[in-house]
Backbone bond lengths (Angstrom), bond angles and torsions (degrees), N, CA, C in turn:
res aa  C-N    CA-C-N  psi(-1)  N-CA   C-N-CA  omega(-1)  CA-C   N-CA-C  phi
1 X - - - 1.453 - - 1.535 108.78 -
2 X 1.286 119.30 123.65 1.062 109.95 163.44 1.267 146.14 -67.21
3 X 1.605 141.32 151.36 1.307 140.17 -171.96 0.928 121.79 -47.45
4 X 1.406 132.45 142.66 1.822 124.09 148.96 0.964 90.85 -58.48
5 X 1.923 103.35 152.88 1.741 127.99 162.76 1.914 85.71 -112.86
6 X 0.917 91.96 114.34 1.990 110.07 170.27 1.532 96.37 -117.76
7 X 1.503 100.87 104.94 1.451 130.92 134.75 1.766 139.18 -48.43
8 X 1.327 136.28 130.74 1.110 106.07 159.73 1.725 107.38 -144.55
9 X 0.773 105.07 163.41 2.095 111.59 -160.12 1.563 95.67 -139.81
10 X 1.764 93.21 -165.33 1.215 113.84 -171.91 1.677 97.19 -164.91
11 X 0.827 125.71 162.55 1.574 136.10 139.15 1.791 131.14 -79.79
12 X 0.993 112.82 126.00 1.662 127.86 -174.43 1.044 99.55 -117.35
13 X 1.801 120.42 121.68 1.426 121.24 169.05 1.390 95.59 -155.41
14 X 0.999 107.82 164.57 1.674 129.25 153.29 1.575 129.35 -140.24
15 X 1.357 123.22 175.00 1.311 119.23 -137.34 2.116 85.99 -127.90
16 X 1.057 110.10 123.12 1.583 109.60 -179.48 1.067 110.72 -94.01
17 X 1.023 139.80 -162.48 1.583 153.28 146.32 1.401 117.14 -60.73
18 X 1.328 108.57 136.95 1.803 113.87 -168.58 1.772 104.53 82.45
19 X 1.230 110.15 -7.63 1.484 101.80 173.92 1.859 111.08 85.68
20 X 1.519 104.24 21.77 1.404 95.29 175.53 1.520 113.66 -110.26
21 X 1.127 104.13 168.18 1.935 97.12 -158.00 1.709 90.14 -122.29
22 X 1.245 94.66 151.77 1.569 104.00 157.70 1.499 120.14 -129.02
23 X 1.093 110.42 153.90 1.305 127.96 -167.40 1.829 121.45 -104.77
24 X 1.118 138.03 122.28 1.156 137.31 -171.57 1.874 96.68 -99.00
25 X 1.550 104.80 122.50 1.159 98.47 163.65 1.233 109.67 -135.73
26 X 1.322 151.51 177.28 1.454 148.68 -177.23 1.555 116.69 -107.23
27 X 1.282 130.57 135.18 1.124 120.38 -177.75 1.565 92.85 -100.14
28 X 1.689 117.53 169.52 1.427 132.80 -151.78 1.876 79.20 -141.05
29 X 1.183 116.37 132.84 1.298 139.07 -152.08 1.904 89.45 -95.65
30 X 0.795 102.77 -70.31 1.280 142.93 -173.59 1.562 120.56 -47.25
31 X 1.476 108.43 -53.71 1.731 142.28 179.77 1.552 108.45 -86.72
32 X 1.351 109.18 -44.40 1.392 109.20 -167.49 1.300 104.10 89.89
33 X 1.095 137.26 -1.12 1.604 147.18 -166.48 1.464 123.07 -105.23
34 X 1.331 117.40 125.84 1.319 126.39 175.07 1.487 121.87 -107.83
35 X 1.073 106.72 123.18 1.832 139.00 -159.33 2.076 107.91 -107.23
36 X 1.385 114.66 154.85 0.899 129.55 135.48 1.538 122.49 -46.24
37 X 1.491 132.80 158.10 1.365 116.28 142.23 1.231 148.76 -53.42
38 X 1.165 141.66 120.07 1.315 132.15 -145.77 1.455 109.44 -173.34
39 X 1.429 122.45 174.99 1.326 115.87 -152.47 1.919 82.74 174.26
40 X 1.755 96.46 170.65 1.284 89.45 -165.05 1.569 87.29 -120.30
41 X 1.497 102.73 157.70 1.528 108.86 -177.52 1.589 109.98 -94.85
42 X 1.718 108.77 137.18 2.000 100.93 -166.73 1.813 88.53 -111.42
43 X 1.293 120.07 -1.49 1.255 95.62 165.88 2.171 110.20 108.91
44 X 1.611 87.61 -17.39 1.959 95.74 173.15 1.439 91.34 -91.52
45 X 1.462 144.41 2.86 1.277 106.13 -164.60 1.916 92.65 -139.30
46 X 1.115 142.52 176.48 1.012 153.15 -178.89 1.912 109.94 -79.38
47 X 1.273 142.22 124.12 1.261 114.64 175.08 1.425 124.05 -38.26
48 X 1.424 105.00 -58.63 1.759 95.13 161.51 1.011 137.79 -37.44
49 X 1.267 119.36 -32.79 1.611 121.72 177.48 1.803 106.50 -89.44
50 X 1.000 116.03 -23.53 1.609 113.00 158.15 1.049 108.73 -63.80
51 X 1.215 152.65 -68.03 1.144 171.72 -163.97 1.431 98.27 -41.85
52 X 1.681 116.28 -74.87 1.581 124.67 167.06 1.323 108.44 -23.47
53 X 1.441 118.04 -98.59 1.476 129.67 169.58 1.560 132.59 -17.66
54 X 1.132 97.31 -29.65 1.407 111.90 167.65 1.444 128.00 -70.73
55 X 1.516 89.40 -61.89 1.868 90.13 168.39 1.495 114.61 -95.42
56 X 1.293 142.27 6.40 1.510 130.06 155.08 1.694 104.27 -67.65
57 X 1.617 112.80 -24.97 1.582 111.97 -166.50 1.544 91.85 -61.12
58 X 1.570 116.03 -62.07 1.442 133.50 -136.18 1.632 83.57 -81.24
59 X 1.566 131.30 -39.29 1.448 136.39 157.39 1.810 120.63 -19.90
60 X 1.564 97.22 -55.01 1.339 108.13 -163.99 1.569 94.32 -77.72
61 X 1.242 110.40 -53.18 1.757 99.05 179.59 1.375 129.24 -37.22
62 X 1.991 104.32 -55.10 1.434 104.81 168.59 1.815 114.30 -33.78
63 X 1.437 79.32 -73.20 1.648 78.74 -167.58 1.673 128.07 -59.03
64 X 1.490 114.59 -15.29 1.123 94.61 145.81 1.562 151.81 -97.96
65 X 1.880 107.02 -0.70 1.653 111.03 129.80 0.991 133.99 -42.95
66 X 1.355 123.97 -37.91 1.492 112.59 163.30 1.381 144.69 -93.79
67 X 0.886 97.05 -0.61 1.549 129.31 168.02 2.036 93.91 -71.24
68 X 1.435 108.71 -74.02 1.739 101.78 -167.94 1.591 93.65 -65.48
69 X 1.170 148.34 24.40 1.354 140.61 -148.80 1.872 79.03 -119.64
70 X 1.217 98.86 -60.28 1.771 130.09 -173.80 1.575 97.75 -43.48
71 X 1.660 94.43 -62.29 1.496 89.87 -158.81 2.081 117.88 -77.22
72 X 1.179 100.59 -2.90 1.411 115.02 165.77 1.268 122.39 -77.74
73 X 1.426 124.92 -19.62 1.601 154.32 -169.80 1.544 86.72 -66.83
């Protein structure tokens, strides 16, 4: 029988002006498919703590796309 694949994520958003939110989701190169953040759980860490790690990773990227986004401005 094969394994479960157990995932665990989070949601990343923020709140703009006028009160509209955006949503960070990841596109899948490969699938054609767009996901939450997420990452798969190996079993050293708590789902929660996958979960953390997961979206501060996909966190740090944003912000540093937008950051070289900024500094090209």
């Amino acid at each position: 029988m094969k394994k479960p694949h157990i995932s665990s994520g989070g949601v990343i958003y923020r709140i703009l002006p006028k009160n509209k939110i955006e949503v960070l989701l990841i596109h899948q190169r490969i699938s054609h498919k767009w996901h939450l953040p997420k990452g798969t759980y190996e079993g050293k860490e708590s789902l929660e703590e996958t979960a953390l790690r997961e979206t501060e990773e996909e966190k740090d990227v944003v912000e540093m796309a937008e950051k070289a986004i900024k500094e090209k401005i």
